[in-house]
C-alpha positions, 0 to 999 in steps of 0.5 A: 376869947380874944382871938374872937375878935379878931378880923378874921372871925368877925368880918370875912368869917363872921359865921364862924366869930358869931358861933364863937361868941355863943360860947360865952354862955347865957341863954342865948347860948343855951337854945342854940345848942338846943336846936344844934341838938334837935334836928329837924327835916327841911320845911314843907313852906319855904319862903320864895326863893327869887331864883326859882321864879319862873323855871327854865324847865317847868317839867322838873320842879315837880319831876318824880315817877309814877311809882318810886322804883323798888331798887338802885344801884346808887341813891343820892338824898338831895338835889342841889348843887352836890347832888347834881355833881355827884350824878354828873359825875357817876353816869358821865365817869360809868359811859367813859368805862363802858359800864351803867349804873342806876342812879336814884335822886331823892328829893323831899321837897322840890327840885333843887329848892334847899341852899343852892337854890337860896343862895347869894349866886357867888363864885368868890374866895377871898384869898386874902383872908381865907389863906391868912386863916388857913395858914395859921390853922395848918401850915403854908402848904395845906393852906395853899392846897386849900385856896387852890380848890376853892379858886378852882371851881370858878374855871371849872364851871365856867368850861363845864357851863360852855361844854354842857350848854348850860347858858341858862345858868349864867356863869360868869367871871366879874370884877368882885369889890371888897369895900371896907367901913373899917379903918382898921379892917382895911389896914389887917386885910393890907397886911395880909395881902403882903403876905399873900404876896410874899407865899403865894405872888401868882394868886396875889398878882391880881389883887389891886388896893384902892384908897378911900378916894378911889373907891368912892370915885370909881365904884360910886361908894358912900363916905364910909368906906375906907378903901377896898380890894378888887379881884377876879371872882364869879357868880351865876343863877345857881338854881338855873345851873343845876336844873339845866344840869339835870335837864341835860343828864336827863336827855343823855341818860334817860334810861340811867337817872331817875329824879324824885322830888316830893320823896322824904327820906325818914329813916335808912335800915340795912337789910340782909342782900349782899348787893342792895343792903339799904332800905331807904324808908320815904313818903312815897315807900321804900327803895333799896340801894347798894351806895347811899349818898347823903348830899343834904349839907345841912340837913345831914344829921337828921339820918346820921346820928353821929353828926348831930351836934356836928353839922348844923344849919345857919339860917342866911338871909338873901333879896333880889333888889332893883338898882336905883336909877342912876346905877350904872349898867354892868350887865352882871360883870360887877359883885361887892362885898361890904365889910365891916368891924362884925360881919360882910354882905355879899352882893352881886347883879344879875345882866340885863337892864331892870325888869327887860325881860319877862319882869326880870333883869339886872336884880341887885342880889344882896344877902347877909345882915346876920349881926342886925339880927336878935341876939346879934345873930345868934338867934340864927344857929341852929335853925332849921326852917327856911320858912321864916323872915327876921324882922330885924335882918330883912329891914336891914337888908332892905335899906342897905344899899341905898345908904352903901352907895352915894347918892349921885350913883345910886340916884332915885330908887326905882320905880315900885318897890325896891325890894322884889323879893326876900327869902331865907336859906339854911347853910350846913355849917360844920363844927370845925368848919370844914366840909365832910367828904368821902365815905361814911364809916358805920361807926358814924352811921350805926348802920354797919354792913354785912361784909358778904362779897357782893355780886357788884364787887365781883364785877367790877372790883369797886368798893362794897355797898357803903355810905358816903357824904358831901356836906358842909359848905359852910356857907361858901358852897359855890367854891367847895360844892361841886368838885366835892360832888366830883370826888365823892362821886368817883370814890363811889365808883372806886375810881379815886386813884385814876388819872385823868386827863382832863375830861369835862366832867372831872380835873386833870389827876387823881383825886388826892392831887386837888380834894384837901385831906382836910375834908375827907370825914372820918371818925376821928375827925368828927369825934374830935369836931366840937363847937366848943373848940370855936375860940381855937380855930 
């Protein structure tokens, strides 16, 4: 278990050390697996999620139809980031080719209300640390393939952002600091920055080290850090980003998009209609579909037996905080993460100066503290309920930052409470810690199709109804989500193989040319995922 320890698992990866380590046994050991084993749907009172708070669109928190419509072309289970990038791309991929599809967004709680609208708001990869892991797990060439989709997604967003008039989500580049507690971390990560360097330099060219002086001098941090790296990243209000998306797909294809929230899906059966064989069983009755997508990350087990035990939920813990008064003003240009021997936090702000607007503005977003929690953590894995807080992780979280940065730079703290609001999130891990993407065989689903030729089929000459999936995220959503939602989206419509030139909606190319082989789920991939091969990758 040695390699366990190592920097990679334990502090850029610290997810995937903490799952590690629970195989050393114990108790400890045993309920996690328990709750792995036991899936359960999303809660019905989720703690309050700060970026939910006072939505842009009223109208779509609790959006649904009077009467859940009775069939669909394409059924997408989820509407956060996934989901909302996989109907992007579906209506916007149909206009282009002169076609209409249905689509159908089932949603069991409120809009966007799981992960994405729970999360840290980052656009970050840490090149350094993600392309020394990948390396070592499959090659130079994978890793570089990899690295590149997730560095991507920054760009990506940021031209869909300008061309979809999705400024109400604030994507936006900043300047990320990686700050360093840990001697000996610091010195690995400049070890592997050399190696960034040497295989892939036009990636590495815009990572700077900074000495412990400089990154207590220029960003204000405590005594206790090291040095630190700085590089290009992004970040945004990523419950806004989605819910603009759908606000606009909405204006667009009013007659083509159906969004309804407050609709559980309990169980999915295959009917005898060569055009429709899915009977999607919810809350609010049944709707049958040729395509069902399943984009519920963590949640996905729950209605594909075959992956339980293989997608499971990592509980994540996030706050909005205001800034001492003697914080400088970024207007949202600057995130951190502050790493240590165990595990990182990710921290980012908000624009704006403190509570300028409507209550809200310049909210420092500080998430993670998992190792401070009972059972260094491992109390975590495996839960499903965003509807509690740990004690011993919430309190971490709310005095860290005023001990992170010196006094002279943090000052007083602010007035009121310094801590506005606190909630939790479950993030879809995988057990070899790489998403699912791409169409669900029915060996995985047990829900095989009869392969009478379809009526669909026939006319446009796509793939017969199937199930598909884009799931997994690991906790690092914002740098997989949404180009995992593009290409799901196009092998739906059987367009994987078309080249594009470039449209707003999906990348230059055909899909294989950026989707990494690595993702695509297929039932030697999750036969062989097992959480107890942790110690091996």
């Amino acid at each position: 278990m040695g390699s366990v320890s190592s920097y990679l698992r334990d502090v850029y990866h610290g997810i995937g050390g903490l799952l590690a380590t629970i195989l050393e046994g114990g108790e400890s050991f045993n309920l996690a697996l328990a709750r792995i084993a036991a899936p359960r749907l999303p809660a019905q009172n989720p703690t309050a999620s700060f970026w939910q708070q006072q939505p842009p669109y009223p109208e779509l928190v609790n959006v649904h139809s009077d009467k859940l419509p009775a069939s669909t072309d394409i059924v997408i289970i989820g509407s956060g980031m996934s989901g909302a990038s996989i109907a992007h791309t579906i209506l916007n991929e149909c206009r282009s080719m002169g076609i209409s599809r249905q689509v159908v967004i089932l949603e069991g709680r409120t809009t966007c209300s799981g992960a994405t609208g729970r999360n840290g708001g980052h656009i970050k990869v840490a090149p350094v640390a993600e392309y020394a892991k990948l390396k070592k797990r499959f090659g130079a060439a994978s890793a570089g393939k990899i690295l590149a989709f997730y560095m991507k997604h920054l760009p990506f967003l940021l031209q869909l952002a300008k061309y979809e008039g999705l400024e109400k989500g604030e994507a936006r580049e900043v300047k990320t600091i990686d700050a360093f507690t840990d001697p000996n971390v610091m010195r690995k990560a400049v070890e592997m920055l050399d190696v960034l360097r040497g295989d892939l330099p036009d990636i590495a060219e815009g990572i700077d080290v900074l000495d412990a002086e400089a990154i207590q001098d220029q960003f204000g941090f405590s005594s206790q850090f090291h040095g630190g790296m700085t590089y290009l990243s992004g970040a945004m209000w990523p419950y806004r980003f989605v819910t603009s998306t759908y606000a606009s797909l909405l204006a667009k294809f009013p007659s083509e998009l159906s969004i309804e929230t407050g609709t559980m899906v309990h169980e999915i059966q295959v009917t005898i209609d060569p055009d429709t064989p899915f009977l999607l069983k919810t809350s609010r009755g049944d709707i049958k579909g040729a395509h069902v997508v399943h984009a519920t990350d963590a949640f996905v087990a729950n209605l594909v037996p075959s992956l339980v035990g293989k997608v499971f939920p990592v509980r994540g813990h996030m706050s909005a905080q205001r800034p001492g008064k003697s914080f400088p003003e970024y207007n949202g240009g600057v995130s951190w993460s502050l790493v240590g021997s165990k595990g990182y936090e990710y921290i980012s702000q908000r624009p704006g100066l403190p509570d300028a607007v409507n209550g809200l503005g310049a909210e420092i977003m500080t998430g993670g503290g998992i190792f401070h929690g009972n059972g260094s953590g491992v109390d975590e894995v495996g839960q499903w309920g965003d509807d509690e807080i740990a004690h011993p992780i919430g309190s971490y979280l709310s005095g860290v930052l005023s001990v992170s940065f010196s006094s002279r730079f943090w000052g007083e703290d602010a007035d009121g409470s310094t801590v506005k609001s606190m909630w939790t999130g479950s993030m879809g891990h995988t057990a070899d810690m790489m998403p699912f993407i791409g169409r669900l065989s029915p060996s995985l689903t047990k829900r095989p199709v009869k392969t009478i030729q379809s009526s669909r089929e026939v006319v446009d000459k796509g793939p017969g109804p199937s199930e598909w999936i884009s799931a997994g995220f690991n906790g690092s959503g914002m740098v997989m989500t949404w180009l995992s939602g593009v290409a799901t989206g196009l092998m739906v419509l059987g367009r994987e193989n078309v080249k594009s030139e470039g449209q707003h909606w999906r990348p230059e190319g055909i899909v294989k040319d950026w989707l990494p082989d690595e993702f695509l789920c297929s039932p030697e991939r999750v036969s062989r995922s097992s959480i107890y091969e942790f110690p091996k990758l």
